[in-house]
N, C-alpha and C positions, 0 to 999 in steps of 0.2 A: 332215269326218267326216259319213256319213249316217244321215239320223235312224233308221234299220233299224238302223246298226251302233255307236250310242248306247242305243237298247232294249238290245242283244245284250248292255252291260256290266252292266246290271240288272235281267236278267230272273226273278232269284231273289227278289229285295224286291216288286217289283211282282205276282207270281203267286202268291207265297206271301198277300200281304193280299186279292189279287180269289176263292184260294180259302176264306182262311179266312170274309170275308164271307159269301160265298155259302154255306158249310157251315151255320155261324152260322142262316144263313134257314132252310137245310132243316131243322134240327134242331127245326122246330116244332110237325111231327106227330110223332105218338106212335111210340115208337119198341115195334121188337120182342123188344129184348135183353131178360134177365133176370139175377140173380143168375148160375146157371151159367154168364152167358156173360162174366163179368168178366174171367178169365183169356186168353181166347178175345180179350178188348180189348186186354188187355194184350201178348198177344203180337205179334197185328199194331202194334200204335203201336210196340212194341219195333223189331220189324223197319222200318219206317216210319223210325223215327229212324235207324236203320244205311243205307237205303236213299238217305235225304239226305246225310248224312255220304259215301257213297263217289260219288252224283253230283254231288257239288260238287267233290271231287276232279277227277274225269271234267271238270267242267265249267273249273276250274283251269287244267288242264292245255290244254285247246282256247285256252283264252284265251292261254297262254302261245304256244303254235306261233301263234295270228292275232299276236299279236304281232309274232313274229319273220317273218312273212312277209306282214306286212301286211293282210293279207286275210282275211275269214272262214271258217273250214270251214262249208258248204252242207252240207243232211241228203239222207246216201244211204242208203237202205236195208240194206248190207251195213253199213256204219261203225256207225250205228245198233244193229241188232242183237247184232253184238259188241261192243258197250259193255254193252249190256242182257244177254250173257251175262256177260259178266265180273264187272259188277255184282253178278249177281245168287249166283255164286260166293263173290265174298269177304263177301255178307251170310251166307252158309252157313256161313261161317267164320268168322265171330263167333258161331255158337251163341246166336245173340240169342232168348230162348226165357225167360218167367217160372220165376218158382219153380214154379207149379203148372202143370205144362206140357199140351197138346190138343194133338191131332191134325188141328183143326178147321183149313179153308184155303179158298179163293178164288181164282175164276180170273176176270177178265174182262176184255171187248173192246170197244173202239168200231168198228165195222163201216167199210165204204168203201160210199161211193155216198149211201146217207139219214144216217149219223152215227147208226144207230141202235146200242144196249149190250146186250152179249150176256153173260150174268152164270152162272157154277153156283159154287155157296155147300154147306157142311155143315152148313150154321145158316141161319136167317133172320138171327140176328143180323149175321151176318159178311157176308151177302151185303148190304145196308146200306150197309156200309163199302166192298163190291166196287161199286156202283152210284154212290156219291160221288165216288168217284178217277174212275170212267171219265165222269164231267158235266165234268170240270175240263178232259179230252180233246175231247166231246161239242161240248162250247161254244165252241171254238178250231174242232174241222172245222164246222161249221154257220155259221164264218165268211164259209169257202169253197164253192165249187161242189159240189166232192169230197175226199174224203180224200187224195187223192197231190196234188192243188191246191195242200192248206192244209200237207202235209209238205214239198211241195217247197219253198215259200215261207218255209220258215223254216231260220236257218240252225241245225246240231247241237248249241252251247250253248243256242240257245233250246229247242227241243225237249228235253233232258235238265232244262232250268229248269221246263219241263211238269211232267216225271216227278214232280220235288220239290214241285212244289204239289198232285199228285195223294196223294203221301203222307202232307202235312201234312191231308189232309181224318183219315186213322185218329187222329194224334194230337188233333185236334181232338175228335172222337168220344171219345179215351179220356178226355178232359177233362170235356167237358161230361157223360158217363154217371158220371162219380163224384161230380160235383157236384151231378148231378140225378138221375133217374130210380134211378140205383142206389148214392143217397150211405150208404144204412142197408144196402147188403149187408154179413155178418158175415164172408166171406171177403177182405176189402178190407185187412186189416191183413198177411196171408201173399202176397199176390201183388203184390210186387214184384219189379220187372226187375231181370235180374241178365244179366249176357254174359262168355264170356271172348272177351282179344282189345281188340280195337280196344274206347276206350268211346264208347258212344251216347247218352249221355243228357246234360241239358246243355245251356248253348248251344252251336253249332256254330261252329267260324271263318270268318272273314269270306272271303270269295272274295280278295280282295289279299292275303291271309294265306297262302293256301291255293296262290297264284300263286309265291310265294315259294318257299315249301317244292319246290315242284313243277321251279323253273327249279333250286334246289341240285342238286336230286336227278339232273338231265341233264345238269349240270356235270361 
């Protein structure tokens, strides 16, 4: 077995502690949330959690087909992408959304060529959280030359184990802002998550757990 396709079995332990470190650091300047934007945390960490939850499936299931055929699925851009639509469908379908619900959102990029992040936010708050996820991308292409370099070079479970430590940087955020900077807001006791549907909150199962379920189901 090669050392690439030994990473490939643990890329979710490993990337989820190099981003929660790294968040961890950033969290040391001052940040721009406020009270209003508690709910606005809550939402994305919510969706964050749904977003691990159904790429660990995704990632489940890749492991199961290398499995059965030996060999790893390589990242192709098509494969890719519809995983990231489908993904991002069934988080829609959890309605994953606080009690005190915003319309506040987030879109951002890590670029090809310099690995530069291209961010548009409804909040500073939230863009914040948009700017964290895309450093945890940011830092993997700035490995490489270029971006299709450092995509080609990895195979699809690892790049989806990305995705998952991009979105543990919001729950890290919802943590450390109720702990700190916004532990005395007075709306902290009504806005908690709530979802129908799949639950997210929680610990998550273990990716061999997840392997199982996954080989029944194509039985």
């Amino acid at each position: 077995m090669s050392k690439r396709r030994k990473l490939c079995l643990y890329p979710l332990v490993l990337l989820i502690i190099v981003a929660s470190v790294t968040w961890s650091f950033c969290l040391a300047y001052a940040t721009s949330c406020t009270c209003k934007d508690i709910c606005s945390i809550e939402n994305v960490a919510t969706e964050a959690r749904a977003a691990q939850w159904e790429y660990q499936i995704q990632i489940a299931r890749l492991q199961s087909e290398d499995y059965d055929s030996f060999m790893s699925t390589w990242y192709t851009p098509g494969r890719y992408e519809e995983i990231q639509m489908d993904v991002q469908k069934r988080i829609n379908s959890h309605s994953a959304r606080s009690e005190c619900s915003t319309l506040d959102s987030v879109a951002a990029t890590t670029n090809g060529g310099d690995c530069s992040i291209t961010t548009e936010a409804t909040t500073a708050c939230i863009k914040e959280y948009g700017m964290a996820h895309e450093r945890v991308h940011q830092r993997a292409c700035q490995s490489f030359s270029h971006i299709l370099t450092y995509q080609m070079s990895y195979s699809l479970a690892d790049m989806l184990a990305e995705e998952i430590a991009g979105y543990q940087t919001a729950i890290d955020m919802e943590r450390w802002m109720k702990n700190g900077p916004l532990k005395d807001c007075c709306c902290l006791n009504r806005c908690t998550s709530t979802t129908n549907g799949t639950p997210v909150t929680g610990a998550l199962p273990k990716i061999s757990t997840l392997q199982q379920i996954v080989r029944n189901l194509v039985r």
